[in-house]
Biopython code that builds the backbone (N, CA, C, O; Angstrom):
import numpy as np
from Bio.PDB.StructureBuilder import StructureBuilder

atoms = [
    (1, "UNK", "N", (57.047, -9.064, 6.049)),
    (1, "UNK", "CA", (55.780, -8.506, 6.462)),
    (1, "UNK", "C", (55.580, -8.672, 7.967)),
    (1, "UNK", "O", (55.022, -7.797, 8.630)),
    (2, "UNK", "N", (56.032, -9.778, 8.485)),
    (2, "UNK", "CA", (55.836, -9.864, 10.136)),
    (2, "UNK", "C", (56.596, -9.282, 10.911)),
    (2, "UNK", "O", (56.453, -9.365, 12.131)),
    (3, "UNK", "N", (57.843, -8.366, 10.156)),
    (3, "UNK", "CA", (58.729, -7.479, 10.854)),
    (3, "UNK", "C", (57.903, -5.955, 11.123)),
    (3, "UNK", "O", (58.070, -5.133, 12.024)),
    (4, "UNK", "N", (57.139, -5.952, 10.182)),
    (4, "UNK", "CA", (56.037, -4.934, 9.881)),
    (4, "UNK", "C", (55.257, -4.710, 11.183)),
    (4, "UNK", "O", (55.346, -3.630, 11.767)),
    (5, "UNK", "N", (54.622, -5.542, 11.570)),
    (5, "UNK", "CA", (53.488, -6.002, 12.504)),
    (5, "UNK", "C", (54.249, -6.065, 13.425)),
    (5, "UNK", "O", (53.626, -5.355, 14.215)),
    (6, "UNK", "N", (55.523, -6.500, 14.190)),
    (6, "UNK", "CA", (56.388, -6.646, 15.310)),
    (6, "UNK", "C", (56.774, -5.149, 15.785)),
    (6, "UNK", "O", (56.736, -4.734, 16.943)),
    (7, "UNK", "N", (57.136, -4.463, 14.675)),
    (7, "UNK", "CA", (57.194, -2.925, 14.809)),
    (7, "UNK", "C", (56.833, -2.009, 14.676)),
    (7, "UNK", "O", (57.426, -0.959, 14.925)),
    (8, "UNK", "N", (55.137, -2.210, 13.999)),
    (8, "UNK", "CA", (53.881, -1.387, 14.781)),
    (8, "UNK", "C", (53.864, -0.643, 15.655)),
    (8, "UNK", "O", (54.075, 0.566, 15.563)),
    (9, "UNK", "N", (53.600, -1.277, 16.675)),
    (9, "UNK", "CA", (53.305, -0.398, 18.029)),
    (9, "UNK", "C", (54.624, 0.650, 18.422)),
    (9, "UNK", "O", (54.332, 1.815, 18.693)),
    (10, "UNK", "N", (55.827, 0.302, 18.447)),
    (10, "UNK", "CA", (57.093, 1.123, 18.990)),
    (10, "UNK", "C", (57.205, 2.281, 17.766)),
    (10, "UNK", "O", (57.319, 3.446, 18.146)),
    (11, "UNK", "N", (57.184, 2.062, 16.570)),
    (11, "UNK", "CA", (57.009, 2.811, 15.416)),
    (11, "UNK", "C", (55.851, 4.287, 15.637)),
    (11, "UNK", "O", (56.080, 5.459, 15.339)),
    (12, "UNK", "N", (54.447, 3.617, 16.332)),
    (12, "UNK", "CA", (53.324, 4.719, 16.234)),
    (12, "UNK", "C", (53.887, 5.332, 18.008)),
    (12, "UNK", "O", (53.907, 6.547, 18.204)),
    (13, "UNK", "N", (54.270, 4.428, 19.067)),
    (13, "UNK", "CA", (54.343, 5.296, 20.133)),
    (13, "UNK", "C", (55.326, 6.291, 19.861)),
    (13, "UNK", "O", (55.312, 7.299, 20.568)),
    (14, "UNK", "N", (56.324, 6.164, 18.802)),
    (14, "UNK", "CA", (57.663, 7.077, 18.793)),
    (14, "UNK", "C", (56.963, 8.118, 18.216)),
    (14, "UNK", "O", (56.872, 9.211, 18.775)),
    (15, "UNK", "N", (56.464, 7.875, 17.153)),
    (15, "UNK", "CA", (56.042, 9.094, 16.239)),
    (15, "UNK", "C", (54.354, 9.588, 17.081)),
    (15, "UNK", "O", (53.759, 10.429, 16.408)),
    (16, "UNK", "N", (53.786, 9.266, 18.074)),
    (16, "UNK", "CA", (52.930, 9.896, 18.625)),
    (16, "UNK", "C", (53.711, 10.837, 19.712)),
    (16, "UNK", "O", (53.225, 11.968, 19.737)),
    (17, "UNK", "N", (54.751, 10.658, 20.574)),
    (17, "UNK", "CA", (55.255, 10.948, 21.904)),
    (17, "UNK", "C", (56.044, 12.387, 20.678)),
    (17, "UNK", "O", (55.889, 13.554, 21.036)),
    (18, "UNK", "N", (56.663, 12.151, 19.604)),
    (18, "UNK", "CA", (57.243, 13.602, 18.734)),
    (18, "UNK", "C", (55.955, 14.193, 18.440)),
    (18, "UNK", "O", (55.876, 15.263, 19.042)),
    (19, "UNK", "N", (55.023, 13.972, 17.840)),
    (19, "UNK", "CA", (53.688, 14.576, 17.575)),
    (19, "UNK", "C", (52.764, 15.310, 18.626)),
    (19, "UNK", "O", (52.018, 16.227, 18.285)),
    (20, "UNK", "N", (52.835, 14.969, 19.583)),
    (20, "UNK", "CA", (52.652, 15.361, 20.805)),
    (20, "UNK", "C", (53.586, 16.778, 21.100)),
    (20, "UNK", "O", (53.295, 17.965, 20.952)),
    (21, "UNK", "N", (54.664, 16.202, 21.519)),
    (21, "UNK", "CA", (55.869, 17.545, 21.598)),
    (21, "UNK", "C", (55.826, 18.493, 20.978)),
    (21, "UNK", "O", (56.209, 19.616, 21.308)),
    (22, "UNK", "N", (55.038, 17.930, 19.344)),
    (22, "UNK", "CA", (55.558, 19.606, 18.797)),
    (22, "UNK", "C", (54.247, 20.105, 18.448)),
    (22, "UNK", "O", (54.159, 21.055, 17.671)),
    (23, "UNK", "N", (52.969, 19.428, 19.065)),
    (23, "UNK", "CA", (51.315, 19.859, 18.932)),
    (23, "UNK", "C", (51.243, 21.343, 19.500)),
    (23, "UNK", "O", (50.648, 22.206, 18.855)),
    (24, "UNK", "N", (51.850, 21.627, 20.702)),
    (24, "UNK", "CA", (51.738, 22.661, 21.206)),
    (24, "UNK", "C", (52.369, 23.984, 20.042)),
    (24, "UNK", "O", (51.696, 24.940, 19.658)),
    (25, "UNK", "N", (53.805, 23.695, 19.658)),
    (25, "UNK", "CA", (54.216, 24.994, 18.385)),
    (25, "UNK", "C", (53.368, 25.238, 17.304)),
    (25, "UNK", "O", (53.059, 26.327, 16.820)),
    (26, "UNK", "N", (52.866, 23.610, 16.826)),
    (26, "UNK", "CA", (52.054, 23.805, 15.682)),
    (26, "UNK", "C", (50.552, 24.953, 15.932)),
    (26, "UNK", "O", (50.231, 25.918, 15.237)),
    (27, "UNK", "N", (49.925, 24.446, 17.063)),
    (27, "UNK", "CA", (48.870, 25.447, 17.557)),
    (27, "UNK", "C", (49.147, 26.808, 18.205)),
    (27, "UNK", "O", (48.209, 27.505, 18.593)),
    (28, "UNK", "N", (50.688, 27.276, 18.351)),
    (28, "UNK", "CA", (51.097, 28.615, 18.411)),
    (28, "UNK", "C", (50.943, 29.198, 20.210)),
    (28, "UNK", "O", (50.740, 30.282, 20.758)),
    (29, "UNK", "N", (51.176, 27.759, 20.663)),
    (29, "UNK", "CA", (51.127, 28.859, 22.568)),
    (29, "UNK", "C", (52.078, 29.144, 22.914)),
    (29, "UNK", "O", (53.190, 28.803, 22.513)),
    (30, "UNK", "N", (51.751, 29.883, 23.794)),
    (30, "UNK", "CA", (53.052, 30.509, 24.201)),
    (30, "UNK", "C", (53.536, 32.074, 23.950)),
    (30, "UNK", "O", (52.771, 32.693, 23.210)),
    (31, "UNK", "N", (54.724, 32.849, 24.460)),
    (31, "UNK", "CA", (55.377, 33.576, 24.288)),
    (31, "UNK", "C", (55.473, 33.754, 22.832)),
    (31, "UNK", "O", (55.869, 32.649, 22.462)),
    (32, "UNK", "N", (55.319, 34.645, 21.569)),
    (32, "UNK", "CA", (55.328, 34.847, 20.131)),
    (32, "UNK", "C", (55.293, 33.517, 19.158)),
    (32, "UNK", "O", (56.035, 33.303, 18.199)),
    (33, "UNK", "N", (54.142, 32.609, 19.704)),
    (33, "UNK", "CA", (53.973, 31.666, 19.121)),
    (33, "UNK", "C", (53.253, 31.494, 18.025)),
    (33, "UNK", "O", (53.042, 30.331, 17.681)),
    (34, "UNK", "N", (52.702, 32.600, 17.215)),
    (34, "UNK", "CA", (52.698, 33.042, 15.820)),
    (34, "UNK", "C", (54.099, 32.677, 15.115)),
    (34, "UNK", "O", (54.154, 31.655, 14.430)),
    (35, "UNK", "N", (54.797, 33.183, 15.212)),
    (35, "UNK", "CA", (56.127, 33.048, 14.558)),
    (35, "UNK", "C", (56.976, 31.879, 14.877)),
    (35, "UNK", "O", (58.169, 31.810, 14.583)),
    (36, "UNK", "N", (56.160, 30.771, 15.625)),
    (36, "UNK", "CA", (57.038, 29.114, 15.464)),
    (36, "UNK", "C", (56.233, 28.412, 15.034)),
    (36, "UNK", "O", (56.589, 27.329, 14.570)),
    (37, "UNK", "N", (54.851, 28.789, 15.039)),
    (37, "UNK", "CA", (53.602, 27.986, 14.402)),
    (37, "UNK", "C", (54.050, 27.301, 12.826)),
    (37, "UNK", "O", (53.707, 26.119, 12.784)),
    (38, "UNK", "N", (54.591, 27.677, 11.802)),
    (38, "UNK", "CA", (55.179, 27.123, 10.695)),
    (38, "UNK", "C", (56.122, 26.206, 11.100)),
    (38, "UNK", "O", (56.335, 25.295, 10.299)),
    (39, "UNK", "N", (56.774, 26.204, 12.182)),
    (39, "UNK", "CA", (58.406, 25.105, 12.124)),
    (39, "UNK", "C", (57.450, 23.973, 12.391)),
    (39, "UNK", "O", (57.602, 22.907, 11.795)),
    (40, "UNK", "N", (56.082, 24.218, 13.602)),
    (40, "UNK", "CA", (55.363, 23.090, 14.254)),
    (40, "UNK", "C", (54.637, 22.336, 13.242)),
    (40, "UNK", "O", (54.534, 21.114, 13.142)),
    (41, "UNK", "N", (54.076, 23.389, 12.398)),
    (41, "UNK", "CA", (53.215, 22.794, 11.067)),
    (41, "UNK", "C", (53.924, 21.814, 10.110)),
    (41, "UNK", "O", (53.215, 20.913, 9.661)),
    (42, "UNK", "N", (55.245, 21.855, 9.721)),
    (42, "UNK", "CA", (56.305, 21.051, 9.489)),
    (42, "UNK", "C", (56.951, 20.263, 9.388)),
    (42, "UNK", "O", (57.446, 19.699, 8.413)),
    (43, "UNK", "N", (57.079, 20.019, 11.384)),
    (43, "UNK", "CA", (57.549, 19.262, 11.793)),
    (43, "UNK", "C", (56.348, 17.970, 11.879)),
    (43, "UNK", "O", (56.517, 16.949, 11.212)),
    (44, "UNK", "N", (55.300, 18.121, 12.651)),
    (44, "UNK", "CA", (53.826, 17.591, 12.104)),
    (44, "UNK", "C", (53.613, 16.416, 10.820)),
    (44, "UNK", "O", (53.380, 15.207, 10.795)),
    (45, "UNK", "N", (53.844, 17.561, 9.722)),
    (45, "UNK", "CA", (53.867, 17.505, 8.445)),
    (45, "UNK", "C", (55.037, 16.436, 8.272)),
    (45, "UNK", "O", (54.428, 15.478, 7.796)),
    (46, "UNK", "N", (55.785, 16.224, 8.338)),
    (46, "UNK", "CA", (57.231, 15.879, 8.122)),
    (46, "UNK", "C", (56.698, 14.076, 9.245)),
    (46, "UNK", "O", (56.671, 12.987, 8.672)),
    (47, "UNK", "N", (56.508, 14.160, 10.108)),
    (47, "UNK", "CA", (56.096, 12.861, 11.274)),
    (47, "UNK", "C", (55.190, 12.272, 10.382)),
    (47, "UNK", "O", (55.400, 11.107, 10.043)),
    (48, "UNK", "N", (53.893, 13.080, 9.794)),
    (48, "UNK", "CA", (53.327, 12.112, 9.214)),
    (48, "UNK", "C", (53.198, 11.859, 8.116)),
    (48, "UNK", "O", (52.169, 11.234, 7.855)),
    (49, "UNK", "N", (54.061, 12.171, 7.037)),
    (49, "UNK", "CA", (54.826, 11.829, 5.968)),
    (49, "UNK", "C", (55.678, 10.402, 6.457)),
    (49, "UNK", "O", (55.198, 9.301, 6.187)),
    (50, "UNK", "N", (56.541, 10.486, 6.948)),
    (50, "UNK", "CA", (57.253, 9.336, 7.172)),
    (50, "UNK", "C", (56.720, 8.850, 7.420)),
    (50, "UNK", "O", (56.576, 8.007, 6.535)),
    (51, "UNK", "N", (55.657, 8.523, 8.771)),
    (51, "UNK", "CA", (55.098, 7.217, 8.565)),
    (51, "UNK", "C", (54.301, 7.040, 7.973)),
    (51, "UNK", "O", (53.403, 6.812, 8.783)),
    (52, "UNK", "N", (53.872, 6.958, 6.951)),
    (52, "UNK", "CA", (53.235, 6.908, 5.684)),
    (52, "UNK", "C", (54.559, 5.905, 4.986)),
    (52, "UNK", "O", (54.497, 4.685, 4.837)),
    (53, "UNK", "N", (55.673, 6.750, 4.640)),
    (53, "UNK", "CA", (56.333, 5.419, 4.228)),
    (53, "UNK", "C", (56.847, 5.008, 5.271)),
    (53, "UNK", "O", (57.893, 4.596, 4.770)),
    (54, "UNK", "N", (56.923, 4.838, 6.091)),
    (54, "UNK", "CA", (57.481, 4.048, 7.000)),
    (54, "UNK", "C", (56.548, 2.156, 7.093)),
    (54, "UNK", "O", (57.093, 1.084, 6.831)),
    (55, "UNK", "N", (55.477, 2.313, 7.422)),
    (55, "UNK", "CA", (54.102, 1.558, 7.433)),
    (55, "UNK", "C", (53.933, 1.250, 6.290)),
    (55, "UNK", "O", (54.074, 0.028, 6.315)),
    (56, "UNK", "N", (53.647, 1.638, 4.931)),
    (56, "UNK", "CA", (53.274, 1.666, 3.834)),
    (56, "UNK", "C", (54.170, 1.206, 2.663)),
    (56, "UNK", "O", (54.323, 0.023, 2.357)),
    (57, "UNK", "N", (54.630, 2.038, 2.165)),
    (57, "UNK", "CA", (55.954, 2.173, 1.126)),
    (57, "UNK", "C", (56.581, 1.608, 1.140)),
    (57, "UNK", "O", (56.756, 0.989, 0.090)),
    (58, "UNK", "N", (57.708, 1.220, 2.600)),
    (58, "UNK", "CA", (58.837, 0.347, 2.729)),
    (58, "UNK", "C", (57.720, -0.931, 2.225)),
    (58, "UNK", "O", (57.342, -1.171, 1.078)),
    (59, "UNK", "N", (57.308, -1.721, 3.656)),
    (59, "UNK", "CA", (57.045, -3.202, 3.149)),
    (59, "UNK", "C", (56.450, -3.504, 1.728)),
    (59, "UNK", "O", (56.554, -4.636, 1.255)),
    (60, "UNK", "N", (55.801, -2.446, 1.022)),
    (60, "UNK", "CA", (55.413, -2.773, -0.613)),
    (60, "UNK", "C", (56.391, -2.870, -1.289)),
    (60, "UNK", "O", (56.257, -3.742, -2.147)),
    (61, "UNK", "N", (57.638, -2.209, -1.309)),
    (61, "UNK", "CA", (58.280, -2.167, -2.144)),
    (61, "UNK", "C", (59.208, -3.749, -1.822)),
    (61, "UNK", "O", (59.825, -4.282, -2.745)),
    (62, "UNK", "N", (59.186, -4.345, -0.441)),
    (62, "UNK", "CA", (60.195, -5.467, -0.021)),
    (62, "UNK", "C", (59.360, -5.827, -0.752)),
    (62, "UNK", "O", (59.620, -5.591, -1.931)),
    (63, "UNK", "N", (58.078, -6.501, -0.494)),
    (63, "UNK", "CA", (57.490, -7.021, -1.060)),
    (63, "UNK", "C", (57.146, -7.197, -2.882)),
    (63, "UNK", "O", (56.081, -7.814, -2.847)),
    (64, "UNK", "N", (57.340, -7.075, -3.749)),
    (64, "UNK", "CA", (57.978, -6.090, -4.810)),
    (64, "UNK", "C", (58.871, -6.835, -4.953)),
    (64, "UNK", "O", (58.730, -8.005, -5.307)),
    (65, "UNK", "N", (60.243, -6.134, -4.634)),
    (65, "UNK", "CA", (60.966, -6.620, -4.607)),
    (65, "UNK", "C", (61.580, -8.205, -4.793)),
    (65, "UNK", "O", (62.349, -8.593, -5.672)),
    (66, "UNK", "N", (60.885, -9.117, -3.486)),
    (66, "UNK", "CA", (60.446, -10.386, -3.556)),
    (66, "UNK", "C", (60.108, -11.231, -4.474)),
    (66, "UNK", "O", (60.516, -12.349, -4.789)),
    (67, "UNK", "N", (59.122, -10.382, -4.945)),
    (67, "UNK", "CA", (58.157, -11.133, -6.568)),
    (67, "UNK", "C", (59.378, -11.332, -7.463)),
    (67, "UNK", "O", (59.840, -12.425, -7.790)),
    (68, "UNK", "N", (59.853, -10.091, -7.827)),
    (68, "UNK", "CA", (60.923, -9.668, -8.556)),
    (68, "UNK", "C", (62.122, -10.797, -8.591)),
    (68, "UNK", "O", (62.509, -11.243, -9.671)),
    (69, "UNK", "N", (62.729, -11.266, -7.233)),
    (69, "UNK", "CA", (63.526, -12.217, -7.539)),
    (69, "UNK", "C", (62.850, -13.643, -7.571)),
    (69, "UNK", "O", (63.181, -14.526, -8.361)),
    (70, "UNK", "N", (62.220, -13.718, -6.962)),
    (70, "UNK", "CA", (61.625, -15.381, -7.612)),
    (70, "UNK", "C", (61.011, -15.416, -8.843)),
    (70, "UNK", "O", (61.050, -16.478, -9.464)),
    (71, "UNK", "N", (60.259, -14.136, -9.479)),
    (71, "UNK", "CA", (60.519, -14.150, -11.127)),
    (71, "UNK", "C", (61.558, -14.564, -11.951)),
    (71, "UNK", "O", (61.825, -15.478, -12.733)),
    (72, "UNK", "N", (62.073, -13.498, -11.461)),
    (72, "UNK", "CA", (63.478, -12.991, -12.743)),
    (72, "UNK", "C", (64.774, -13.196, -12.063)),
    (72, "UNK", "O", (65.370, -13.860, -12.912)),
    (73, "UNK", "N", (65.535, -13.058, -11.139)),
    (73, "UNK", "CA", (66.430, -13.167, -11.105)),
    (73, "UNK", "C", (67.243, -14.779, -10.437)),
    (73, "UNK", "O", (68.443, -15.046, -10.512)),
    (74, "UNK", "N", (66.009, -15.752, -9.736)),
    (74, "UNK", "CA", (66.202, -16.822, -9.773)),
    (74, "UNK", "C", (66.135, -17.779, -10.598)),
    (74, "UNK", "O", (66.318, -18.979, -10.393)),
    (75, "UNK", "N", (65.731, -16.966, -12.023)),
    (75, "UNK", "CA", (66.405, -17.696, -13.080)),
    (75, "UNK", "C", (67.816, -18.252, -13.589)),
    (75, "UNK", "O", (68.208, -19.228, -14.227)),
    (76, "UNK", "N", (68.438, -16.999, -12.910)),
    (76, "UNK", "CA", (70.026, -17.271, -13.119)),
    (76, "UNK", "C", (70.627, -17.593, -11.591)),
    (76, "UNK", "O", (70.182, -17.296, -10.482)),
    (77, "UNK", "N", (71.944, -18.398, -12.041)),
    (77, "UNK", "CA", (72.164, -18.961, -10.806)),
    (77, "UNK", "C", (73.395, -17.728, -10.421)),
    (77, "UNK", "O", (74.127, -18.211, -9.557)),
    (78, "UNK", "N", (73.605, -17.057, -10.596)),
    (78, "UNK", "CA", (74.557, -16.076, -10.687)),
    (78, "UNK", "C", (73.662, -14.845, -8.737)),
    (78, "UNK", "O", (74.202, -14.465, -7.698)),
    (79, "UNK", "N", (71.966, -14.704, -9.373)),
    (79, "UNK", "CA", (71.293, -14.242, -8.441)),
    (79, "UNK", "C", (70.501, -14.843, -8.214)),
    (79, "UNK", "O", (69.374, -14.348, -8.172)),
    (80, "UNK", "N", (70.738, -16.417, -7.917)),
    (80, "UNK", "CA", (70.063, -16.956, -6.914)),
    (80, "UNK", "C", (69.768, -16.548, -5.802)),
    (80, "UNK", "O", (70.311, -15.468, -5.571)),
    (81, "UNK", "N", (69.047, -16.980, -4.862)),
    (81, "UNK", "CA", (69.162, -16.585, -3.337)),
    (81, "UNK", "C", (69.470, -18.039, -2.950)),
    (81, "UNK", "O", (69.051, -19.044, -3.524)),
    (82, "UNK", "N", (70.340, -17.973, -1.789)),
    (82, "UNK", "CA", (70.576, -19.093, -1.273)),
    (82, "UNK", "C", (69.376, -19.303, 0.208)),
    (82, "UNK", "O", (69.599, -18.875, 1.341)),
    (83, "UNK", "N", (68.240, -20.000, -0.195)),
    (83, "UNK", "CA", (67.315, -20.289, 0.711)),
    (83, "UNK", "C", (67.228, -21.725, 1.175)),
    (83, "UNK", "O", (66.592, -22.519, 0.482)),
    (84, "UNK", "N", (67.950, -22.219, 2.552)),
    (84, "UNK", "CA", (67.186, -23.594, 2.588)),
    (84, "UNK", "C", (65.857, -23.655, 2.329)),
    (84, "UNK", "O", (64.910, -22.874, 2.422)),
    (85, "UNK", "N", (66.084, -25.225, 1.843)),
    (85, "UNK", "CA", (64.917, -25.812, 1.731)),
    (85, "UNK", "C", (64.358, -26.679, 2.839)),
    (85, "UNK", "O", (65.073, -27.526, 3.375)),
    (86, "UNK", "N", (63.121, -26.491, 3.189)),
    (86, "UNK", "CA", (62.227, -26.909, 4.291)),
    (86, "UNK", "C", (61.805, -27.994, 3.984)),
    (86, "UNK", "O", (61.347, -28.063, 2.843)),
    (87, "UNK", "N", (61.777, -29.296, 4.856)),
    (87, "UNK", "CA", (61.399, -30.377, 4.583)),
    (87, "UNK", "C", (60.142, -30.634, 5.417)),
    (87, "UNK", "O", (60.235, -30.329, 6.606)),
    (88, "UNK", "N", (59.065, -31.107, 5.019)),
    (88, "UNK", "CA", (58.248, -31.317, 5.741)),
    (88, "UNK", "C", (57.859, -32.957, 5.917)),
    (88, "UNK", "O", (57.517, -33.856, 5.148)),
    (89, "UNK", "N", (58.040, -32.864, 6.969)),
    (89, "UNK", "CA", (58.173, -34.335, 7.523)),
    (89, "UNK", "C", (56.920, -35.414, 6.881)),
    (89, "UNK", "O", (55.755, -35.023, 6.941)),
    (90, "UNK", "N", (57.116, -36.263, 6.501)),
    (90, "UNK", "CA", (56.013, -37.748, 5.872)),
    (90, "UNK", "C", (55.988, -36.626, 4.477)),
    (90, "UNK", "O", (54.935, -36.741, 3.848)),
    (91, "UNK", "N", (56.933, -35.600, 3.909)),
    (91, "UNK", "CA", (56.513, -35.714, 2.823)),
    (91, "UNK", "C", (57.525, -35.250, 1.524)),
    (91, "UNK", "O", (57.560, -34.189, 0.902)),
    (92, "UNK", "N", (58.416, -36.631, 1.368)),
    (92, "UNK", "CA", (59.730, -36.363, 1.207)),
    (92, "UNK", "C", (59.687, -36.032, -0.361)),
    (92, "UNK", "O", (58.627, -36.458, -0.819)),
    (93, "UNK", "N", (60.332, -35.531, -1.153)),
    (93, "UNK", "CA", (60.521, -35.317, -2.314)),
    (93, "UNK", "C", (60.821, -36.671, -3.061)),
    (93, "UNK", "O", (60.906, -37.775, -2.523)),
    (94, "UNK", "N", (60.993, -36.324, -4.670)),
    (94, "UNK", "CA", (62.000, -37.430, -5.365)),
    (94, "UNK", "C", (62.899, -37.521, -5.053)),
    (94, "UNK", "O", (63.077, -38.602, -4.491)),
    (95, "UNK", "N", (63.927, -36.761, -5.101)),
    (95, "UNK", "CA", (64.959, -36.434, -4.888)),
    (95, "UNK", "C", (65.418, -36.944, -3.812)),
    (95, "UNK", "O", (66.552, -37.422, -3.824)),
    (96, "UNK", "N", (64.838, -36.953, -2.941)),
    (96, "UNK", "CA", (64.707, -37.930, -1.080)),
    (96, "UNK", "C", (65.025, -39.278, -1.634)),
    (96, "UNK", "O", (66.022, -39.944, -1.914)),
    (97, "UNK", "N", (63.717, -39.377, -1.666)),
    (97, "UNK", "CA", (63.405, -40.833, -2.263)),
    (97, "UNK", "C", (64.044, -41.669, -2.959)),
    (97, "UNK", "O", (63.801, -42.874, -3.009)),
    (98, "UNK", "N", (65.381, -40.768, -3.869)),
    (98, "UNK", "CA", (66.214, -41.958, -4.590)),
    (98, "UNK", "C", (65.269, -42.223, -5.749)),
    (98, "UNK", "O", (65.419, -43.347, -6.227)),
    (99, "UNK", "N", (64.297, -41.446, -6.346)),
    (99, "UNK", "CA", (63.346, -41.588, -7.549)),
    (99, "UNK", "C", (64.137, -40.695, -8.881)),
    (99, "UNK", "O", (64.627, -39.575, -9.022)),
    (100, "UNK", "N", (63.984, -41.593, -9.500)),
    (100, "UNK", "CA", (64.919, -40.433, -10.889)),
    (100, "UNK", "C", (66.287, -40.415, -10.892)),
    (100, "UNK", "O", (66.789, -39.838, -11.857)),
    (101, "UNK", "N", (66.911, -40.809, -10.213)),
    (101, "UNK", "CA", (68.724, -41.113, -10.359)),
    (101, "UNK", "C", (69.531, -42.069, -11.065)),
    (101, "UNK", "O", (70.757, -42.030, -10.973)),
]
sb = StructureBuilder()
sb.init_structure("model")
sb.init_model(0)
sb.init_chain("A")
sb.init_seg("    ")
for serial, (resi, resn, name, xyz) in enumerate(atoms, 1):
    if name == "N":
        sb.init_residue(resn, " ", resi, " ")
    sb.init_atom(name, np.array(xyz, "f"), 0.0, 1.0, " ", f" {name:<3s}", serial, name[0])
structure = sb.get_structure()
């Protein structure tokens, strides 16, 4: 999710600076700009579709995803994930401790 938020801003300037470019076809100026007005409407169409999933869709589904293996598939050690474990200091486990061995 914080990859999300890191790539915000470069994500909306890219897809504003193309949205921009093709504002002018979509509104038809120009030399027989009736007849490119659909590619502009499109292309438009098409920018803000993606980011829709781009912003949206992707991180739900990681996320999703996520749930998914610390449910179900870190049941088996086959699809474990191999995640260190974080120790937080003054607060050691049993297992630390030499408790239960």
């Amino acid at each position: 999710m914080t990859a999300s938020m890191e790539r915000f801003r470069p994500i909306m300037m890219t897809t504003m600076a193309a949205l921009l470019g093709a504002l002018p076809i979509a509104l038809g100026y120009g030399a027989d700009g009736a007849s490119r007005r659909p590619l502009g409407l499109v292309v438009i169409g098409g920018l803000v579709v993606s980011q829709l999933i781009t912003l949206y869709v992707t991180p739900a589904i990681y996320l999703y995803l996520e749930e998914f293996q610390e449910k179900v598939l870190d049941r088996y050690a086959f699809f474990r994930a191999s995640r260190p474990h974080l120790s937080i200091p003054g607060n050691a486990s049993a297992v630390e401790q030499g408790i239960g061995d």
